[in-house]
N, C-alpha and C positions, 0 to 999 in steps of 0.2 A: 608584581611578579617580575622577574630581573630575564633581561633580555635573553640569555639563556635558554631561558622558562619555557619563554614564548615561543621560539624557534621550536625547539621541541615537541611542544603542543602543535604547530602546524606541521609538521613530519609527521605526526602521533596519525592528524584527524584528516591526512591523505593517503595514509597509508590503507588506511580503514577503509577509504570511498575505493582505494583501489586506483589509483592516478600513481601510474607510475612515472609520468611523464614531469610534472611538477617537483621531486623530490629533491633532497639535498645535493646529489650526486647528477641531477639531471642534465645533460647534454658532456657531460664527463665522460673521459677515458683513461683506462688504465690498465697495467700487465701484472697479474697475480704471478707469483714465483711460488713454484712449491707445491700444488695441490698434491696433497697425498690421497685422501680419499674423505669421506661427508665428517670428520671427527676433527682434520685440521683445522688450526687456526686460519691460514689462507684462506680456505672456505669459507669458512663463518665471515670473512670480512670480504669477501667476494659477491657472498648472498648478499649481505646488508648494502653494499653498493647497487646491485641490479637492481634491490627493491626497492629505491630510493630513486630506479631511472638512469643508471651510468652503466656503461658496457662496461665489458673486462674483455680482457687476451687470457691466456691461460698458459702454467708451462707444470711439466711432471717432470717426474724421472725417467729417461727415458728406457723403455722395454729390452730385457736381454735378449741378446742372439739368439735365435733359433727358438722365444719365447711365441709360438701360436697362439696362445691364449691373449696378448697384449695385454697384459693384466693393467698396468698403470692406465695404460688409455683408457682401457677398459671403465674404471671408476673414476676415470674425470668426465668423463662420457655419460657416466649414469648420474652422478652429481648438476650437471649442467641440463640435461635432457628437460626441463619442467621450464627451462631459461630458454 
């Protein structure tokens, strides 16, 4: 099996046990750009760092004047919340 392989396989069969703390990403930091909402790419590569044991910073678009709702925050908010 080519070293590769193997690495792999030991992310695979931590992930599994649930150890987030051992992962590729582990004791890592890093600042996401972009989060649009749970379909971007940022996301997707946000999750797989956390679940590997690395924090992230986060940054959106920021909310229009006089936007009540906060809608951007709003869904980096709901994206993160399970984190």
């Amino acid at each position: 099996m080519a070293e590769g392989g193997q690495n792999r396989y030991l992310v695979t069969a931590l992930e599994r046990k649930g150890n987030r703390e051992m992962g590729l990403f582990s004791g890592k930091r890093g600042l996401i750009l972009g989060v649009a909402n749970d379909r971007s790419i940022a996301w997707v590569i946000a999750q797989e760092i956390m679940q590997q044991g690395g924090l992230c910073g986060f940054t959106h678009l920021p909310d229009r004047p006089g936007d009540e709702k906060m809608r951007n925050r709003r869904r980096v908010a709901q994206c993160i919340e399970k984190y």
